[in-house]
C-alpha positions as CSV (number, residue, x, y, z in Angstrom):
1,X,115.9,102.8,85.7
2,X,119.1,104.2,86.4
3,X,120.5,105.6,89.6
4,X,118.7,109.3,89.4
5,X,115.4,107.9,88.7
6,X,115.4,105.8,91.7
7,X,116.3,109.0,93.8
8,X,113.7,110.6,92.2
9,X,110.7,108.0,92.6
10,X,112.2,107.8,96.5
11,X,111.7,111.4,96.8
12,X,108.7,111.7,95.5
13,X,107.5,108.5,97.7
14,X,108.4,110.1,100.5
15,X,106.4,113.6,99.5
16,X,103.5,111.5,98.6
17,X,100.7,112.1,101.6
18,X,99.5,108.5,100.6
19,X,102.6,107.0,101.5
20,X,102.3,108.8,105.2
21,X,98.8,107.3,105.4
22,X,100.0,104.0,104.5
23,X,97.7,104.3,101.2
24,X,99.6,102.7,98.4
25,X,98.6,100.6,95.7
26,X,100.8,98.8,93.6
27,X,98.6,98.0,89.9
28,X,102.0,95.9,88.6
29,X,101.5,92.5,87.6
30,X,101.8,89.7,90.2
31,X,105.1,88.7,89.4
32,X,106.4,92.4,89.4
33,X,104.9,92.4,93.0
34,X,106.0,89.6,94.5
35,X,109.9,90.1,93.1
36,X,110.4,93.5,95.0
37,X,107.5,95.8,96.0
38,X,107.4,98.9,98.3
39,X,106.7,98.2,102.0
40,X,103.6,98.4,102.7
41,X,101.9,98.9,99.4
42,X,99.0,96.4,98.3
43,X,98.7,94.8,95.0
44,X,95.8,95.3,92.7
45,X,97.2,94.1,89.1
46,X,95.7,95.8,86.3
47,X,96.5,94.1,83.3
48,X,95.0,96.5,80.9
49,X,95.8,99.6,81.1
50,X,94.9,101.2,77.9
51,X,94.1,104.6,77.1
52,X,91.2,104.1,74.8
53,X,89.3,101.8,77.1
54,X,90.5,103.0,80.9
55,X,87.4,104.6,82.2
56,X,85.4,101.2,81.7
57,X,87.7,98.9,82.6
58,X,89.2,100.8,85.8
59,X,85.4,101.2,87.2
60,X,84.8,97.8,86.4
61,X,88.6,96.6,87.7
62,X,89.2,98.8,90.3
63,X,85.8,99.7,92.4
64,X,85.7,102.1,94.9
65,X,85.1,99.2,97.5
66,X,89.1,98.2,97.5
67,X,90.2,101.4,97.6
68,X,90.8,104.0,101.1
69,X,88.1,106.5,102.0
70,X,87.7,109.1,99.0
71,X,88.8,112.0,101.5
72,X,91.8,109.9,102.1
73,X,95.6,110.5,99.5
74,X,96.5,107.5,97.8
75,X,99.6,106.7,96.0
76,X,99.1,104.4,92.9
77,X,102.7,103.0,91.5
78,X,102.5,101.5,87.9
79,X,105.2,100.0,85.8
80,X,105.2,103.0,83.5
81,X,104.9,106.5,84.2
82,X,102.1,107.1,81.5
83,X,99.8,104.4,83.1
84,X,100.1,105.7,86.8
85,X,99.4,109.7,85.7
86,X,96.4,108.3,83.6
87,X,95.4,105.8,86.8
88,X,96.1,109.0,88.9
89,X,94.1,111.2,86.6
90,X,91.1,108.5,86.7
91,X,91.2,108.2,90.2
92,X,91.1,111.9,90.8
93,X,88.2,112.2,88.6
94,X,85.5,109.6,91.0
95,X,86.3,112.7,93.8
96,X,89.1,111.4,94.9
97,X,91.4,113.2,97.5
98,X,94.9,114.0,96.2
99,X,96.4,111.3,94.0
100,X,99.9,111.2,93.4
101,X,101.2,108.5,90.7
102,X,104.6,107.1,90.5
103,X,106.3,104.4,87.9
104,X,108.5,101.5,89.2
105,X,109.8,99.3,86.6
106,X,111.2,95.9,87.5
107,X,115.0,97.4,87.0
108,X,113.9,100.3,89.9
109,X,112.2,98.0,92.3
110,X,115.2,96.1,92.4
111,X,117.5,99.6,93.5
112,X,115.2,100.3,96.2
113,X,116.6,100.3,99.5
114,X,116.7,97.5,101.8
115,X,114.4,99.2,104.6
116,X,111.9,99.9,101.8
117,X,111.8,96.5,99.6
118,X,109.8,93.6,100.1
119,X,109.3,90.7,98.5
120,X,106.7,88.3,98.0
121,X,102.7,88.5,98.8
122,X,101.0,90.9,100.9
123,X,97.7,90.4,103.5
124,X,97.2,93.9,103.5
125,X,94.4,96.4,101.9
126,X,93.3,99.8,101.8
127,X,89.6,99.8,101.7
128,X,88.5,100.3,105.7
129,X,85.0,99.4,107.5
130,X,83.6,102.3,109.6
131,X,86.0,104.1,112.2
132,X,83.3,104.0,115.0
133,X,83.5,100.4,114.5
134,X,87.2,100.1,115.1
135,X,87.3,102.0,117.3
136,X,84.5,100.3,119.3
137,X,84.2,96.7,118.4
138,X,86.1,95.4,122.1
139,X,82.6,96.4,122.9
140,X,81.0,93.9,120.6
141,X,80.2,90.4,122.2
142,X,82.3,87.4,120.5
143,X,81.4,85.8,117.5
144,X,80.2,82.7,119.1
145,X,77.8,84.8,120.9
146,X,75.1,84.8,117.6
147,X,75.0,86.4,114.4
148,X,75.2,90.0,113.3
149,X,72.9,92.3,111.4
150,X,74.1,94.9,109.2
151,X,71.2,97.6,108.0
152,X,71.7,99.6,105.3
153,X,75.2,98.1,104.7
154,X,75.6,99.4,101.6
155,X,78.8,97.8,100.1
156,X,79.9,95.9,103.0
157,X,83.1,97.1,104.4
158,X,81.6,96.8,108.3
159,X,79.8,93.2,107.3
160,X,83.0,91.7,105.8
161,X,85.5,93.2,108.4
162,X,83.0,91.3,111.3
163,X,82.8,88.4,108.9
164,X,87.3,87.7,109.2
165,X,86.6,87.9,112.7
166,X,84.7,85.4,112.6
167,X,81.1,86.8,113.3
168,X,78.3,85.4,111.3
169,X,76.9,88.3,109.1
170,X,73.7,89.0,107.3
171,X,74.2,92.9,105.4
172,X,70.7,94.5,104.0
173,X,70.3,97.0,101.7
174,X,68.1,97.9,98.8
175,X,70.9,98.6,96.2
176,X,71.6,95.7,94.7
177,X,74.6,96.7,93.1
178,X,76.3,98.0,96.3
179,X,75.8,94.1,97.8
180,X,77.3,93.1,94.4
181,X,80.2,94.7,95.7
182,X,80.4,93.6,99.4
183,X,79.9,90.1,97.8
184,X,82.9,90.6,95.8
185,X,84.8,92.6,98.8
186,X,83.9,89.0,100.8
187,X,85.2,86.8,98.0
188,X,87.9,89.1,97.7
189,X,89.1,88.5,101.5
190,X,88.2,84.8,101.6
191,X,84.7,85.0,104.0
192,X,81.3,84.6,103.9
193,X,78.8,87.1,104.1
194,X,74.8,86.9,103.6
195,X,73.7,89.9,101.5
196,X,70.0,90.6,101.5
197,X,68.2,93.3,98.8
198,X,65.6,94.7,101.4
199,X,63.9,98.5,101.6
200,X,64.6,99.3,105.3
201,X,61.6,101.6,105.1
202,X,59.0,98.3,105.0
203,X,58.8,96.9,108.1
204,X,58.6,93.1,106.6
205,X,62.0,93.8,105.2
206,X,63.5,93.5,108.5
207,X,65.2,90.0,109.7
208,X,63.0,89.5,113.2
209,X,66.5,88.2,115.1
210,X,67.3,87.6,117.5
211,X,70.4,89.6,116.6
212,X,73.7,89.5,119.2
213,X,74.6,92.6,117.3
214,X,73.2,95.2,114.8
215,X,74.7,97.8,113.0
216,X,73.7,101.1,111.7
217,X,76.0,102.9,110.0
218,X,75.2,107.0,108.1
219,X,71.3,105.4,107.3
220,X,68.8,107.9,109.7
221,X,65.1,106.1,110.1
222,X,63.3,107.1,113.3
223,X,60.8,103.9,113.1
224,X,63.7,101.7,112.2
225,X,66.0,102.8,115.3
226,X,63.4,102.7,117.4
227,X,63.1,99.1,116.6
228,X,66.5,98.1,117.3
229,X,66.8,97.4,120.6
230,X,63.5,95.0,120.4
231,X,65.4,93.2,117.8
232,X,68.4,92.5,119.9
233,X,68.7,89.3,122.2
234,X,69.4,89.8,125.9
235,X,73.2,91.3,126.6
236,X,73.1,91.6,122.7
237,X,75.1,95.2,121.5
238,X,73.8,97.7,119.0
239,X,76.2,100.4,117.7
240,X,74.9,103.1,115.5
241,X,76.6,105.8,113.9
242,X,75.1,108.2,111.4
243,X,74.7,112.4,110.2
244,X,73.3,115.1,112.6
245,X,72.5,118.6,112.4
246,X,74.6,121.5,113.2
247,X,74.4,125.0,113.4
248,X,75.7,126.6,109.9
249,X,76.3,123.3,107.9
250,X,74.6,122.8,104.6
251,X,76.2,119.9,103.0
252,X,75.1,116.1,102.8
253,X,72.4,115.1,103.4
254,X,69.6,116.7,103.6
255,X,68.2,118.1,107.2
256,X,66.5,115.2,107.0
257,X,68.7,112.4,107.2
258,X,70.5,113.8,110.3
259,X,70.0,113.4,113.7
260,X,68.6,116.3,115.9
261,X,70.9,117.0,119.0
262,X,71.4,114.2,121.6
263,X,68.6,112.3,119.4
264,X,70.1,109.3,119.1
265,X,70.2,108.2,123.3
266,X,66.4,108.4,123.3
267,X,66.1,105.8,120.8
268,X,68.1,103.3,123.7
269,X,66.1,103.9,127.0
270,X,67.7,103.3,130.3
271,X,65.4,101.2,131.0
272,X,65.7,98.3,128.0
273,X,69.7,99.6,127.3
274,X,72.6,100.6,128.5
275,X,75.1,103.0,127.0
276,X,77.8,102.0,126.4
277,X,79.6,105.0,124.4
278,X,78.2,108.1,123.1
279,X,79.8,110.7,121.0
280,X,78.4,113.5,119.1
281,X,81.3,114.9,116.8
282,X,82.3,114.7,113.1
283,X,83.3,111.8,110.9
284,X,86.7,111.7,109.2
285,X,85.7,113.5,105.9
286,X,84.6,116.1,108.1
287,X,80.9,115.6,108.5
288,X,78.9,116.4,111.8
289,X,78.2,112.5,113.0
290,X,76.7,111.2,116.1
291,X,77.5,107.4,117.5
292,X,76.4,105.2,119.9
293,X,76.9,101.7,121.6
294,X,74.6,100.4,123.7
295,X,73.6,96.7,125.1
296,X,70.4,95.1,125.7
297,X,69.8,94.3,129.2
């Protein structure tokens, strides 16, 4: 790559709204990473890239489970410019937010600048486990406090971000192929997770606990959040967050898998919980939301 072409992936980098929300993934082989790589970006090698077979092999490859939030823009670097537009173009096609794809050969990674080149492995990812949870888990007891129960945890981003803590995890969920995923997310990131194929909406399908914690995360079942708190050992947390209803908005899901206004406190009674946060607002793809955290007295 000669000089132009660096300026030109640089500037384009820079444009990228990936890159400003630290989203980029670097499909180059291992040894292309770990020579000279962009700051911040996280390696995902695909070895394969081939037009006549990308579709199946990227979905198999490349789940959505590794990657940011859909409503997210990602930046996906390849070693040539005709795998990263048809990565891009793939990408863009699972309802992806804007993807922008850029090529950096071994001969460019090695112009780039040194604020912007690093070398070797990287710890990093872009897949990320429920904002509410971030944003909330100094409210969480400590791991040594007893194990943690995950309903309806689909793929298991919340489960396996507990699980590096080092909080003993148990994720249920009656798609078998989503825990398929959370057990390759765990294996993935080196932890443990116990993933369970249960229907929420049979009562027997519920681990009796005690449970120092249990999350809820966009699942609404009246009989099964009503249970929680009874399934929650003494100074054990619950935090919930899932859809509600607002005036004018007819997207997903349906009215009724949302919660009705300031629904979700009545399901923690003053006199078995207390509150510890409580938000009704919108989730980062923009979806009316409510949350709660509350501990069992």
């Amino acid at each position: 790559m000669d000089r132009y072409n660096i300026v030109d992936f640089l500037e384009k980098m820079q444009a990228a709204p990936g890159r400003e929300s630290g989203n980029v993934l670097d499909v180059r082989s291992s040894q292309l990473f770990m020579a000279a790589h962009v700051a911040g970006s996280v390696s995902h090698p695909l070895e394969e890239l081939n037009s006549s077979r990308d579709t199946v092999y990227l979905e198999k490859e490349l789940p959505s489970i590794f990657l940011p939030p859909r409503h997210e823009p990602l930046v996906v670097v390849a070693a040539r410019q005709e795998e990263a537009d048809r990565l891009a173009t793939h990408l863009a096609g699972r309802d992806r937010a804007e993807v922008t794809g850029l090529a950096l050969p071994a001969e460019g990674a090695d112009q780039l600048p040194p604020n912007l080149k690093k070398t070797g492995p990287s710890s990093r990812c872009l897949w990320k486990p429920p904002l509410w949870l971030i944003r909330h888990s100094d409210l969480l007891p400590p791991p040594a406090a007893g194990p943690v129960l995950d309903l309806a945890c689909g793929s298991g981003r919340a489960a396996v971000w507990l699980a590096e803590k080092g909080y003993q995890v148990t994720g249920i969920d009656w798609q078998a192929e989503a825990l398929d995923l959370g057990r390759r997310l765990a294996a993935n990131r080196g932890v443990a997770c116990r993933f369970l194929v249960g229907d929420l909406r049979d009562p027997e399908a519920v681990p009796s606990g005690p449970w120092a914690v249990i999350l809820n995360f966009r699942f609404r079942q009246a009989d099964l959040l009503e249970k929680i708190p009874g399934l929650l050992q003494p100074g054990g947390v619950a935090m919930v967050r899932t859809f509600r209803s607002t005036p004018g908005y007819e997207g997903h899901p349906s009215p009724r898998y949302r919660l009705g206004p300031n629904e979700l406190t009545g399901y923690f009674p003053a006199g078995q919980c207390e509150i510890l946060a409580h938000e009704e607002s919108h989730d980062p793809d923009g979806r009316p939301a409510a949350g709660i955290v509350a501990r069992r007295k």
